[in-house]
C-alpha positions as CSV (number, residue, x, y, z in Angstrom):
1,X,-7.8,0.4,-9.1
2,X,-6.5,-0.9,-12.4
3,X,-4.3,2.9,-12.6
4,X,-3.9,2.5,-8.9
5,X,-2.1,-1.4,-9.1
6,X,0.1,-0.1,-12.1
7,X,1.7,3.0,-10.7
8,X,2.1,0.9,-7.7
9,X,3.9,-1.6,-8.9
10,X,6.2,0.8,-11.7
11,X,6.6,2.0,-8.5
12,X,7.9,-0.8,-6.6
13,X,9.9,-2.2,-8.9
14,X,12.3,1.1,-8.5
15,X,10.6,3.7,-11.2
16,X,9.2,7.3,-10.6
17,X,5.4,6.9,-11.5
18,X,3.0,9.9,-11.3
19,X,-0.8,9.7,-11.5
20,X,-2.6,12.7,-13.3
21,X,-6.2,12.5,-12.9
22,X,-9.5,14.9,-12.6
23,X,-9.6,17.6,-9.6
24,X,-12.5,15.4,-7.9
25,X,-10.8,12.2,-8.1
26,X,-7.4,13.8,-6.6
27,X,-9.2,15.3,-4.1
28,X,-10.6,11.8,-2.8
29,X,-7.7,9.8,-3.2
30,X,-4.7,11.7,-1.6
31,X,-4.0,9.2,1.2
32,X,-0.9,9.0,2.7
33,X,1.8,6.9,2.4
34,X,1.8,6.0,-1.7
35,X,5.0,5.2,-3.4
36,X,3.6,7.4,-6.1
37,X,2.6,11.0,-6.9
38,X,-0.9,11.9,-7.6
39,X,-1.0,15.4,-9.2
40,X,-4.6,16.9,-10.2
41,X,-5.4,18.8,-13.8
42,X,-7.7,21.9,-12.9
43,X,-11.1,22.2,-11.9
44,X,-14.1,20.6,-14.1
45,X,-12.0,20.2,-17.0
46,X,-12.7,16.6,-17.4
47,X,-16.4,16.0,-16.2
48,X,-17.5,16.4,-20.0
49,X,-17.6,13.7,-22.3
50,X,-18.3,15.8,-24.8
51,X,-15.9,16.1,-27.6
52,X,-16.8,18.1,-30.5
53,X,-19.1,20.4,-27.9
54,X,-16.7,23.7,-28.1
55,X,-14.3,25.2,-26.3
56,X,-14.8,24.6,-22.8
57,X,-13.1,24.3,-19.9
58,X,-12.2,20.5,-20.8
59,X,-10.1,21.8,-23.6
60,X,-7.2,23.1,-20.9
61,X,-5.7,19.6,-21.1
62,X,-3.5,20.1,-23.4
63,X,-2.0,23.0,-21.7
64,X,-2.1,21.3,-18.6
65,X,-0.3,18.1,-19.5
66,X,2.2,20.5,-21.0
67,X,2.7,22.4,-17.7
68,X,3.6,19.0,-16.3
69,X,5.6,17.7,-18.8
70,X,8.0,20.6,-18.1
71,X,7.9,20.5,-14.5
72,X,8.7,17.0,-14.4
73,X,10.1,15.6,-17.5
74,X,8.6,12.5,-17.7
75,X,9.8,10.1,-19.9
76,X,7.0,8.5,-21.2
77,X,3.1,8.9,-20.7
78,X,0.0,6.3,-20.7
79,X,-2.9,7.2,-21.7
80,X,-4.8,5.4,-19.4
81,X,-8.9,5.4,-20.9
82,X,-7.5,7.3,-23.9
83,X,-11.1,9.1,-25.7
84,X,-11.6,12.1,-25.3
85,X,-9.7,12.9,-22.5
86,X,-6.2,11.4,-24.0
87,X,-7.1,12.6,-27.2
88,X,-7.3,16.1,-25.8
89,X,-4.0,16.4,-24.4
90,X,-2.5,14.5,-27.7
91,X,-1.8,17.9,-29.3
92,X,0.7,19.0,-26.4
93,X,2.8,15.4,-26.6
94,X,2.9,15.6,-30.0
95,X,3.9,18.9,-30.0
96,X,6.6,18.0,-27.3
97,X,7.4,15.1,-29.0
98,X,6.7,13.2,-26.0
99,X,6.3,9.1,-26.2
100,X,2.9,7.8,-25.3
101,X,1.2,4.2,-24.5
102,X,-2.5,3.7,-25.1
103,X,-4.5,1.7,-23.3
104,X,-8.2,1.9,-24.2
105,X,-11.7,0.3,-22.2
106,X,-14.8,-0.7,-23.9
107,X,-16.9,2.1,-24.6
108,X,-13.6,4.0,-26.5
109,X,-13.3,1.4,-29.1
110,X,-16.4,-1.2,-28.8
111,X,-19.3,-0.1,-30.8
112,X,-22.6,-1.2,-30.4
113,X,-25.2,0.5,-32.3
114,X,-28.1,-1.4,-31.3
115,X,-27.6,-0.5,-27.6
116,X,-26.2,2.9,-28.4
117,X,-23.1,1.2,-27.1
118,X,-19.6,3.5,-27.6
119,X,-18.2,6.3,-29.0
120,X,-17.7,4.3,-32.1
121,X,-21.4,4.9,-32.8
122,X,-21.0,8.5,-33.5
123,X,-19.1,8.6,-37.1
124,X,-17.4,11.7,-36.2
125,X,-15.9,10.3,-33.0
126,X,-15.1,6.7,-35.1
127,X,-13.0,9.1,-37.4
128,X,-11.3,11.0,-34.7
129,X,-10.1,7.4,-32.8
130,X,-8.9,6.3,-36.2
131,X,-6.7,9.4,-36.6
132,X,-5.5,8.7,-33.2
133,X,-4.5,5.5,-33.4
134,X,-2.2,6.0,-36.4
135,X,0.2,8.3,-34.5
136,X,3.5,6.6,-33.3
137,X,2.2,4.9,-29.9
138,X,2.8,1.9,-28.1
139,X,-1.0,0.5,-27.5
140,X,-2.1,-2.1,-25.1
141,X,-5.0,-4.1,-25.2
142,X,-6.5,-5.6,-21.8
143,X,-8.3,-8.3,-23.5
144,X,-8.6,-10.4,-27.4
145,X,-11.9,-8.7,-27.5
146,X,-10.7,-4.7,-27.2
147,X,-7.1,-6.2,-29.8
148,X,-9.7,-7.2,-32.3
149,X,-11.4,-3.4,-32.1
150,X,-7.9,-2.1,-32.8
151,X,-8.0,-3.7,-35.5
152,X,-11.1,-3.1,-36.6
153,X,-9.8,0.3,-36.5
154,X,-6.6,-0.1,-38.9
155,X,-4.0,-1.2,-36.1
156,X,-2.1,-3.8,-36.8
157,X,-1.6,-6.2,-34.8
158,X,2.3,-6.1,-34.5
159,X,1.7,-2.6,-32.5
160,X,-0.1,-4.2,-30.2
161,X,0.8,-5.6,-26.8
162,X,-2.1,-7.7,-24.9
163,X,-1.9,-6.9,-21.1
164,X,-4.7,-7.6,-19.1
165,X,-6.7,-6.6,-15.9
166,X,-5.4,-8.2,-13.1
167,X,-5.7,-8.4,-9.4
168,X,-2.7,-8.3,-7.0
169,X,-3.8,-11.3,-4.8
170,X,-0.9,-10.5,-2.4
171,X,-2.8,-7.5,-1.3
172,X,-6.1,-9.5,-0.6
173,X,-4.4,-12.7,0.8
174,X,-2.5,-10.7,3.3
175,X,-4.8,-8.9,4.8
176,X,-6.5,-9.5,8.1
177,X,-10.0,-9.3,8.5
178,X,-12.3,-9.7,10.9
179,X,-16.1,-10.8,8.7
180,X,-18.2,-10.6,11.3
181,X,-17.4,-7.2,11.3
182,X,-17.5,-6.4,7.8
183,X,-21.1,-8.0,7.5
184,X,-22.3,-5.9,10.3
185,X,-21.4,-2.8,8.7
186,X,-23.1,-3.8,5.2
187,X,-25.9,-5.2,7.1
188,X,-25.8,-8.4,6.5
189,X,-26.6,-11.7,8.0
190,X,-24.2,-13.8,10.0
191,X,-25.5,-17.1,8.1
192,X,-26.7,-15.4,4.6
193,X,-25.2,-16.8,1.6
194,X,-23.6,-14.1,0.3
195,X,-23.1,-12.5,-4.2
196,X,-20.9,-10.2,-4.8
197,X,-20.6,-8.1,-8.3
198,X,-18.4,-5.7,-9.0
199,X,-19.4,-3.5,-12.2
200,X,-20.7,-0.3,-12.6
201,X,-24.0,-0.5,-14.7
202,X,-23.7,-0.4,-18.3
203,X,-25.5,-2.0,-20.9
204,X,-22.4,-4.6,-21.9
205,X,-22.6,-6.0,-17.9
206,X,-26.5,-7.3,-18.2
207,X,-27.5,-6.3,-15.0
208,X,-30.7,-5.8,-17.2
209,X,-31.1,-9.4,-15.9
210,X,-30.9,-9.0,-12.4
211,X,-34.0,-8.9,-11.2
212,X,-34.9,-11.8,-12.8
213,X,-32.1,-13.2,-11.5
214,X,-33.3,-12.9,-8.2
215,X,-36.9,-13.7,-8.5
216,X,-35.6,-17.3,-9.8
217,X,-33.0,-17.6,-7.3
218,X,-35.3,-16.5,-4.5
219,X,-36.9,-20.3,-5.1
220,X,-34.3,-22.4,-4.3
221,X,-32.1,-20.3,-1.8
222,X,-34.2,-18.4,0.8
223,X,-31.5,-17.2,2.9
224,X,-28.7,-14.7,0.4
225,X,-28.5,-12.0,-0.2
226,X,-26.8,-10.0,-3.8
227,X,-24.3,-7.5,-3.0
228,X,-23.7,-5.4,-5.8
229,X,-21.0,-2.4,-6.4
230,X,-20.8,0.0,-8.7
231,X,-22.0,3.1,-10.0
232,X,-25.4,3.7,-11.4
233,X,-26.7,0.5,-9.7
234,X,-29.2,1.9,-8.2
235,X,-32.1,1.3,-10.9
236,X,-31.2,-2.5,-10.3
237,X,-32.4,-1.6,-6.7
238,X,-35.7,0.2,-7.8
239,X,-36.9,-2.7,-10.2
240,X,-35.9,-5.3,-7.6
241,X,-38.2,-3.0,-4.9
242,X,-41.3,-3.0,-7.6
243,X,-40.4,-7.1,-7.6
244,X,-40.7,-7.3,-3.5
245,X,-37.7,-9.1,-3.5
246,X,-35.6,-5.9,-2.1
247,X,-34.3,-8.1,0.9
248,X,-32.6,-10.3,-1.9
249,X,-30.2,-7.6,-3.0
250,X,-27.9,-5.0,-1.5
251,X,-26.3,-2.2,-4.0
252,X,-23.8,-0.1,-2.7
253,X,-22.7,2.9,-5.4
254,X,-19.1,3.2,-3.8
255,X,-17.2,2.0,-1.2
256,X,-13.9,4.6,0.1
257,X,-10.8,3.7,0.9
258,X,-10.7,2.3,4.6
């Protein structure tokens, strides 16, 4: 969504934005009607995580952000979620001596040992970030929290830009709906108090604490229900079964474009 909002509005505000993403995810969003392109990078290249793991398919990034480079002479890329998938295609920009932005999440430049939290964790991966973020880049930081792990990292902070997440509200506020509706097709009641989280499950969201969450709520407010979204949710679900309190909580994985 984040991707989605910014190619949007380059888009809108009279610039040629592309979107290169994974075969899967191309494949799911090619709706009609975007201001933008959408171009996909081969098959299965970026399902691995793995970085040091060989030379898999994964490692055709580079040649395949060079393929587009030349067919479409951009002028400048973001590396949007920049480790390892960025970092695989760095060779070919550099190489082209093509200007990049960075703009990393969480898990790329947090590190939390004790919750085996982020590549950072991995030595090996802490030294291939810190190479990486010494080359000539713009980098962006969507919060204070993910500056200070730049500069952590040996960024200074005069490279940095701080641009956060945001949500364009003209898109919600403008749109029509009809709730009745909408609860009916999640199943849920007309008069039920209604949570809503948005987060896929990792171990810096706490939805470790849901369940008891729930049991406590459960005591003062009989009639809600917890609607969560996100990926890897469901072992909320499963504990929250074991608790009998499954009628308390709804958790939907994904929800497509309408």
């Amino acid at each position: 969504m984040v991707v989605y909002n910014l190619a949007q509005n380059l888009s809108n505000a009279g610039h040629q934005s592309c979107v290169i993403t994974s075969w899967r995810e191309w494949k799911w969003k090619t709706p009609g009607g975007l201001p933008y392109k959408i171009l996909p990078l081969p098959p299965n290249i970026q399902r691995s995580k793995e970085v040091m793991g060989g030379a898999g398919w994964q490692w055709l990034n580079a040649p395949a952000a060079a393929f587009y480079h030349i067919l479409k002479n951009f002028d400048v890329w973001h590396l949007h979620s920049f480790f390892p998938h960025g970092w695989r295609i760095e060779p070919a920009l550099d190489y082209l001596n093509i200007p990049f932005v960075i703009t990393a999440h969480g898990e790329e430049v947090s590190s939390l040992p004790h919750l085996s939290y982020g590549y950072r964790t991995s030595k090996r991966h802490e030294l291939l970030i810190q190479e990486f973020l010494k080359k000539e880049s713009q980098i962006t930081a969507i919060s204070k929290t993910i500056e200070d792990e730049y500069v952590s990292l040996g960024v200074s902070r005069e490279r940095i830009t701080r641009i956060p997440n945001g949500v364009d509200y003209r898109r919600i506020v403008e749109v029509k709906v009809d709730r009745a509706s909408v609860r009916q097709e999640y199943g849920l009641g007309s008069d039920e108090f209604v949570l809503l989280t948005i987060a896929n499950n990792t171990v810096t969201k706490g939805y470790k604490y849901v369940p008891m969450t729930v049991k406590l709520l459960s005591q003062k407010i009989r009639n809600f229900r917890w609607v969560i979204v996100g990926k890897g949710c469901e072992a909320v679900a499963d504990e929250i079964d074991r608790m009998g309190l499954s009628r308390h909580v709804k958790v939907i994985s994904q929800i497509t474009s309408h």
